[in-house]
N, C-alpha and C positions, 0 to 999 in steps of 0.2 A: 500521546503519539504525535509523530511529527511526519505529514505530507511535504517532503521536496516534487514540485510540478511546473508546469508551464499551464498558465491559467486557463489557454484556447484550444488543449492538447484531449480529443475526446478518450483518450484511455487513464489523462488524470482523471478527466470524470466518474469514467466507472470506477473510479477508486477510492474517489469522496463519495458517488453512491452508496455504493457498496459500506462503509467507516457508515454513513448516515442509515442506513438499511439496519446495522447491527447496535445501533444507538450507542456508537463507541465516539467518546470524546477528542478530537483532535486538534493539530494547531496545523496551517497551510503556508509553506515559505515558499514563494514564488522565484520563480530561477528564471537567468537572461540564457535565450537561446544562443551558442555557441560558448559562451563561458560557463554555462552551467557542468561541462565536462571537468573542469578543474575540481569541482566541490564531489562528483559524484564516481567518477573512477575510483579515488583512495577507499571511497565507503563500499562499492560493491561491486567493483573490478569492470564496470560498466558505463555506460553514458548515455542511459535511457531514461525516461520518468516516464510513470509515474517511480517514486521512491520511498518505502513507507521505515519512520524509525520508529521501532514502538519504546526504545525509550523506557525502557521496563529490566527490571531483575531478571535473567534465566531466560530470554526473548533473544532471537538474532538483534545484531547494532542495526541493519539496516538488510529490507528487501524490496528488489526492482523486480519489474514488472507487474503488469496490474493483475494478471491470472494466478502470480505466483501470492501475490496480495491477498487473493480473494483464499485464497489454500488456507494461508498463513490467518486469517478473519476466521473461516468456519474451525478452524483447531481451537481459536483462541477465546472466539464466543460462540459455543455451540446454541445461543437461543439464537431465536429466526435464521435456520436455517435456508442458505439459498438452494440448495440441490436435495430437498426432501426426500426425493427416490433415490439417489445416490446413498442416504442414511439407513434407508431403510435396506438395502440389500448387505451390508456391511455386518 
């Protein structure tokens, strides 16, 4: 999986916590602020990071935001779950 971020951005953070929370392996490609909207509109009609590619067979090419990150993490590895009580009512 591949982190597009901005290094000092604390919603990349929560989203390499998060990647590190679920012991999911990644790579971090660090973006220049104002240019970074060149590389990240075509991928997800947006200019936000954090920007997570999983990079995987059968997976979206790319998802922005770090809420929508974390959605996309507990589908994708449901061990250590962050929202236990959310699991359980379900």
């Amino acid at each position: 999986m591949l982190l597009l971020q901005f290094s000092t951005s604390h919603y990349c953070r929560k989203a390499r916590l998060a990647l590190g929370y679920k012991g999911i392996v990644y790579r971090v490609k660090n973006l220049t602020p104002g240019f970074h909207a060149l590389q990240l509109k075509p991928k997800t009609g947006a200019t936000t990071v954090p920007v997570l590619c999983p990079e995987l067979p059968g997976q979206p090419e790319c998802i922005s935001d770090s809420s929508e990150i974390f959605r996309f993490l507990e589908e994708f590895s449901p061990i250590a779950v962050y929202f236990p009580w959310k699991r359980n009512r379900d």
